[in-house]
N, C-alpha and C positions, 0 to 999 in steps of 0.2 A: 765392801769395806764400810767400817762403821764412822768413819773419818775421815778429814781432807785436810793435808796439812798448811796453815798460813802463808799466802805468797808473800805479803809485806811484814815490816815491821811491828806493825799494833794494829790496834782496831781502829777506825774512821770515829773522829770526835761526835762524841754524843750528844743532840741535841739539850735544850735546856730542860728540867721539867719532867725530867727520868725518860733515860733514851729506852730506843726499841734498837735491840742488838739483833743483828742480821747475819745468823754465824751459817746455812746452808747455801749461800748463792753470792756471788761478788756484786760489790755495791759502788758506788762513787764515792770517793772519799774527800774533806774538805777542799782538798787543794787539787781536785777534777780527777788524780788518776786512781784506779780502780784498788782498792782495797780486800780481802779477801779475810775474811772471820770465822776462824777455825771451827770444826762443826766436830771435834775431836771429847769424848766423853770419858778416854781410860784417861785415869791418874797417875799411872805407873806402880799405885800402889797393886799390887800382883792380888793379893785377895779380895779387896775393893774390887776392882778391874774386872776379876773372873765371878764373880757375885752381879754384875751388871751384864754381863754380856749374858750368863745364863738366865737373869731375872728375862731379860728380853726374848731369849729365845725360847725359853716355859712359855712368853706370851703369844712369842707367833705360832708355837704348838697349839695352843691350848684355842686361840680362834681360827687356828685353822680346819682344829677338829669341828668345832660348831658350823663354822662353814658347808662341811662336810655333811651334818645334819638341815643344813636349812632346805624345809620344803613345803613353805608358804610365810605370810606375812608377819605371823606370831611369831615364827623363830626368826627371823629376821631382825623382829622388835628386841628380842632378848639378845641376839648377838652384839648388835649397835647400844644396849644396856650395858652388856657386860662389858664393850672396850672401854665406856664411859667409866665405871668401875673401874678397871684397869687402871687406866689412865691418872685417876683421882691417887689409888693405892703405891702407883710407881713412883708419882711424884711429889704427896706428901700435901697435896694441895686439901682447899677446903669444900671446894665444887668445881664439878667437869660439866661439861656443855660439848654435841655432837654439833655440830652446826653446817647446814647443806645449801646450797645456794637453789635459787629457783628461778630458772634464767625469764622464766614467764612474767616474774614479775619486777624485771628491769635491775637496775643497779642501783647501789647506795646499799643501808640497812633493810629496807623493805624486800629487796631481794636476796635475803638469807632465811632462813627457816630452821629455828631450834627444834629438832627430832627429839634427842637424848637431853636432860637435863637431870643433873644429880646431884646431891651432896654428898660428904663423908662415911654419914651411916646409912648411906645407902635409900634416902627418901628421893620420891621421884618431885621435881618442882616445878614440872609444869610445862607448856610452852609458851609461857608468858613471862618466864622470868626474866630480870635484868641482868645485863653482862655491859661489856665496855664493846657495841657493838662496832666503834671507832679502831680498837686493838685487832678484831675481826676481818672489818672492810678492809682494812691495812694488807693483811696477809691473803684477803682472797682474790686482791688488786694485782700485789705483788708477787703470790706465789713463795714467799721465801719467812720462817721463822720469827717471833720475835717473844722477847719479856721487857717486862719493866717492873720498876722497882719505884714504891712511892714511897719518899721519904717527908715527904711534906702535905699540907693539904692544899699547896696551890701546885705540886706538882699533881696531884689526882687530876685538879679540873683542868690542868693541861692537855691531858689525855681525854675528857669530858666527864659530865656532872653526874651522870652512872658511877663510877668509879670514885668519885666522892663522896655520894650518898651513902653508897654502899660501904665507905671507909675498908676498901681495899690495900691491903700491904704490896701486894704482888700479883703478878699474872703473868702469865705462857701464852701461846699461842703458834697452831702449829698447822701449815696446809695439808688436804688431803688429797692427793692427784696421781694417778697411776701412769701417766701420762706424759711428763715436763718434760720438756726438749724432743718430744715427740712430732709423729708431723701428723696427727689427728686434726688441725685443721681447728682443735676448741682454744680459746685462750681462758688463763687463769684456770685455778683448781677449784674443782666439784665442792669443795668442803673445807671445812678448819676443825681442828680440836682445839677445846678453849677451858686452861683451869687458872682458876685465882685463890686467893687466900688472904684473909685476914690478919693470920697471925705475927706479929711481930717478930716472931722466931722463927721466921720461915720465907726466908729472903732467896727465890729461884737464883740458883749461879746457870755457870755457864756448862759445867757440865749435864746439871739436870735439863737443859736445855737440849742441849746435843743428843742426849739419850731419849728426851720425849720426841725431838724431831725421828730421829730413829725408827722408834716407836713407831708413830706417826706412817712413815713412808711404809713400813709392816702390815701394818692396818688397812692404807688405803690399797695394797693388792691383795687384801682379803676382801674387802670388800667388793672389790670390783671382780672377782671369783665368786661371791655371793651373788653378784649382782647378775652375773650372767648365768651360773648353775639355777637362778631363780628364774630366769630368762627360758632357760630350755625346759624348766618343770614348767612353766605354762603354754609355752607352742607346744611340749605335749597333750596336755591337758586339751587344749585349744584345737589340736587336731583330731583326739579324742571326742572331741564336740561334734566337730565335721563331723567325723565318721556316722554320728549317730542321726546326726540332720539328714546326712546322703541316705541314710538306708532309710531312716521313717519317710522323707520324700519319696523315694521309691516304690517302699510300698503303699506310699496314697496314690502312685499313680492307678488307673484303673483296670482291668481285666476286659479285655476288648472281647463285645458279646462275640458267641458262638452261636451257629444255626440261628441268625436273626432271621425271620423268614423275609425274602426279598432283597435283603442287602448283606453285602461283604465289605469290613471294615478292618482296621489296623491303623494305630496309633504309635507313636516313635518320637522319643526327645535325648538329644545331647547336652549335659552343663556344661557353660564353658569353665566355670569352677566346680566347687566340688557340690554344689546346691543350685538350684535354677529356679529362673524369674519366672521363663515357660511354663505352662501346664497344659493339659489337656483332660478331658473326662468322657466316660460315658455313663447316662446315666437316664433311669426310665419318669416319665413327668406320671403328676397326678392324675394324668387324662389316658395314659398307657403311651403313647407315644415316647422314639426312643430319641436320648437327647445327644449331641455333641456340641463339644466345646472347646475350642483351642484361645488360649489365651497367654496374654506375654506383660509380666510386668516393668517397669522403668529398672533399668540395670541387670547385674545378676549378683549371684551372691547370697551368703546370709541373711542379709533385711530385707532381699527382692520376695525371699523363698515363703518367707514368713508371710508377706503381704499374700501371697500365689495360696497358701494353706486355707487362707480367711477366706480369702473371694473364692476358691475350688467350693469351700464346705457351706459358704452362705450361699453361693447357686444352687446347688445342689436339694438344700434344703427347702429351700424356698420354691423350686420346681415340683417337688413334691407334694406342697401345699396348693398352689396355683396353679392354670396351664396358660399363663399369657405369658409369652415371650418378653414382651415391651415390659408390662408391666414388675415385672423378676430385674430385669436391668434398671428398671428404674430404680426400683427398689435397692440395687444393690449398687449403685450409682452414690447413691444418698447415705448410704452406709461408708464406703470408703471414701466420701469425701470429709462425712467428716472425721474421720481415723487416720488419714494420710496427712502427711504433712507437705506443705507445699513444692510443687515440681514433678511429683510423683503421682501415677495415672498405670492404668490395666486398659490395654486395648486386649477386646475380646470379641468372638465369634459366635456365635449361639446358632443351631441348625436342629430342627425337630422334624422326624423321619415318619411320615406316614405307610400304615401298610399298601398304601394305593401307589408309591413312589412323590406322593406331593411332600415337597420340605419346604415348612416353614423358616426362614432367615432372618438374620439381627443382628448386624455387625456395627459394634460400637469402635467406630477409633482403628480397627485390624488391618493387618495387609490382607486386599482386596484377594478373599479366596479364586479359585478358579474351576468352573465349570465345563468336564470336554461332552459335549454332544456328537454319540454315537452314528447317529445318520449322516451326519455329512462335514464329521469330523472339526468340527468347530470348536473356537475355547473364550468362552464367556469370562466374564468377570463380576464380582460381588461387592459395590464399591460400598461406601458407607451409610449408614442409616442417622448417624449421631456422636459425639466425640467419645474418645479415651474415657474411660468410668473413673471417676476422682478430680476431672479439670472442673465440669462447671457443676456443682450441689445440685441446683434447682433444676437441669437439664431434664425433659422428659421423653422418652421414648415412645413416640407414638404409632407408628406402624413399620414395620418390615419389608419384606417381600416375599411372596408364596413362588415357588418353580417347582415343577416337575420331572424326574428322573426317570427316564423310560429305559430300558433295557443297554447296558454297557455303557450306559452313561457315570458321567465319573466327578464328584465331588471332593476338590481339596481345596484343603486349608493348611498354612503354614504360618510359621513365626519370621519376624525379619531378618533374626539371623539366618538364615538359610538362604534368601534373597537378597544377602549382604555381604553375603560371604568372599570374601576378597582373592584374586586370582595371587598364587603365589610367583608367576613368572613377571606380570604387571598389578602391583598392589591399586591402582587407579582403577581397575575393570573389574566389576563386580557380576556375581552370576546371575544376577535380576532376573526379573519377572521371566526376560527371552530365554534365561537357561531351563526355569520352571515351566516355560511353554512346549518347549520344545521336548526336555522328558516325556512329560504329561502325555502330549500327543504320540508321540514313537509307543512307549508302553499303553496305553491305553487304543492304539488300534492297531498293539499284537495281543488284546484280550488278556490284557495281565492283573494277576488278580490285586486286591488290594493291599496286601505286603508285598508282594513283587514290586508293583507300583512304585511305592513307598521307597523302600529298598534298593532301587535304581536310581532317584530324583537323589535320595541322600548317599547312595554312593559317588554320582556324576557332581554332585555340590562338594564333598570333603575331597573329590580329585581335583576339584579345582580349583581351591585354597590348597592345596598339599595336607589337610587333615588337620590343618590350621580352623580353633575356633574361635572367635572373636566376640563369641555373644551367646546366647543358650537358641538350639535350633530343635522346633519342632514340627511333623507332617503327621497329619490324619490326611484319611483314605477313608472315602466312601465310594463304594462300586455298585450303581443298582444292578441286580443278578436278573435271569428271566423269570418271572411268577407262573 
């Protein structure tokens, strides 16, 4: 219904100074008990009557069909244009005003924001224009209708010195909230529509009232239909993004050499989103030697993936120019630090494969890879050479460590997720290093190759989070083979 009939006898005495009538929501009335201000717009005159109820519902037609078209910020612009328009045309006024609260920026006048501003023939005025943002505050405080009516120039500055300056006759003002008496938990309405006028022959009653509030409440569930049809056009969009991030990541990851003579490798990563902080590479240096690298950057995600793209392609390249280990991580140390922004760091592994079995090492910051020694079944560790690449700028990597891989010996490196991975029956117990030992050793002295390997360590870690991932988890696999 477009109407709520008066509980009391009259309306609530209007203040001095041209009152603001409160005709959508009960009010206090002089003498404390509650008064009730008909929000009722038919006249009973029958063609009148039917002339308003259909002028309204052409309008909720006519923005619900733009609604229906909005599929980015420009038609949005024009929607919120054209209620302004509306608005100005229904009511006969001299200028309409969209006005949106912006909870960011606290309360009073400072936290309102004129989106739509218009006049009569249609010029746009800004969002600096002056309005009676006192009229405004009023309704986005209280949630409920008002006009006023200045008959004088001390009743203008009643209301404040905008509304005098401006030698205003009249003004409306009307909340926009899809919401009230809801239990969403927000208080006050998102918004106001705000028209005023000039002219002396154009004194808002109470039906125009009634009908703009109307209006009004039309409006604000189109909007909020806007607001969310605009909502899923960009988690589309947005997911659309994923999807393209996921597949070019994937395909930068690299093609695990075949027939390397002397060694058997295999590389393996999970996102725990749809993009990953992980990486891993193989790739041949300046000097022929073949390179590996497993590396993890701070978080995961979109902005981890991006950092993980730079440092993949700036190793890589710069391996090809140079064959010093140390000096490549310096180098690319000095690069992401100054690129990264503070808190954020790439621990990474660097391992360069000789065809004699000697591998050069370089672990900046990584979880300590592990070493199984063939002869008499042992399992080493790889602790660190230097920090995370991005903590300290000036950091310089100065020497590594040389080992040698003699026949079924077995070289891994893994990310923390995978050593972090948490038990789903005791979330406090993690599969740590002892669960990566204990793989490592059973498959590697049944002679398993290096995706087998691989392949076992990351089946026995996701059975033991339930396939729960908590973080991006990657394994390379190095096997030296017999020569």
């Amino acid at each position: 219904m477009f109407f709520r009939k008066k509980k009391g006898s009259g309306d609530a005495p209007s203040p001095a100074g041209g009152a603001a009538e409160v005709p959508a929501q009960a009010r206090p009335g002089a003498d404390g008990d509650e008064a009730s201000i008909s929000t009722e717009f038919l006249t009973g005159d029958a063609l009148a009557d039917r002339r308003s109820v259909e002028g309204l519902l052409d309008e909720v037609a006519r923005i619900s069909e733009m609604v229906a078209r909005v599929g980015g910020p420009d038609d949005l612009r024009d929607l919120l244009t054209y209620i302004v328009d509306a608005s100005i045309e229904r009511t006969g006024a001299s200028r309409g005003l969209l006005v949106l609260t912006s909870p960011e920026a606290g309360e009073g006048a400072e936290g309102h924001e004129v989106h739509v501003a218009r006049s009569r023939d249609g010029a746009d005025l800004g969002d600096d224009v002056r309005y009676s943002t006192s009229a405004v505050g009023r309704v986005l405080e209280s949630g409920v209708a008002l006009k006023d009516v200045f008959n004088s120039a001390a009743e203008a500055m009643d209301l404040g010195a905008s509304v005098f300056d401006l030698k205003l006759r009249a003004l409306m003002c009307v909340p926009l909230d899809t919401e009230r008496g809801g239990d969403s938990g927000r208080s006050g309405p998102r918004g106001a529509l705000y028209v005023d006028s000039k002219a002396a022959t154009r004194e808002f009653t109470q039906q125009d009232l009634s009908y703009f509030n109307a209006l009004a409440q039309q409006i604000a569930v189109a909007l909020e239909s806007a607001r969310l049809h605009l909502d899923s056009l960009e988690r589309a969009r947005l997911e659309a993004s994923l999807d393209t991030a996921e597949l070019v990541q994937k395909n930068l990851m690299p093609q695990v050499p075949a027939d390397l003579p002397g060694y058997d490798l295999f590389g393996w990563f999970r996102a725990a989103e749809r993009t990953s902080g992980d990486f891993y590479d193989f790739f041949r240096t300046k000097g022929g030697r073949q390179g590996v690298v497993v590396g993890d950057v701070t978080g995961h995600g979109p902005a981890s993936a991006l950092i993980t793209s730079t440092a993949q392609a700036s190793l890589r390249s710069t391996m090809r120019i140079i064959d010093d280990p140390c000096q490549a991580l310096t180098m690319l140390n000095e690069d992401l630090a100054e690129r990264m922004d503070s808190g954020l760091f790439v621990t990474l592994f660097l391992a360069l494969l000789s065809d004699d079995g000697a591998v050069e090492v370089v672990n900046a910051g990584h979880t300590p890879p592990l070493v199984y020694r063939a002869a008499d079944g042992s399992i080493e560790s790889i602790e660190g050479h230097g920090p995370a690449l991005g903590m300290m700028p000036d950091f310089r990597f100065e020497e590594g460590s040389t080992l040698t891989l003699g026949e079924g010996d077995v070289l891994l490196a893994v990310t923390d997720g995978l050593v972090e991975a948490r038990s789903l029956q005791a979330p406090d117990d993690l599969f740590g290093e002892e669960g990566l030992r204990r793989v490592l050793g059973g498959q590697a002295r049944a002679a398993a190759g290096a995706r087998e390997l691989t392949e076992a360590i990351v089946a026995e870690a996701l059975d033991f989070s339930g396939g729960n991932t908590e973080d991006d988890m990657t394994v390379v696999s190095v096997r030296r083979l017999a020569t």
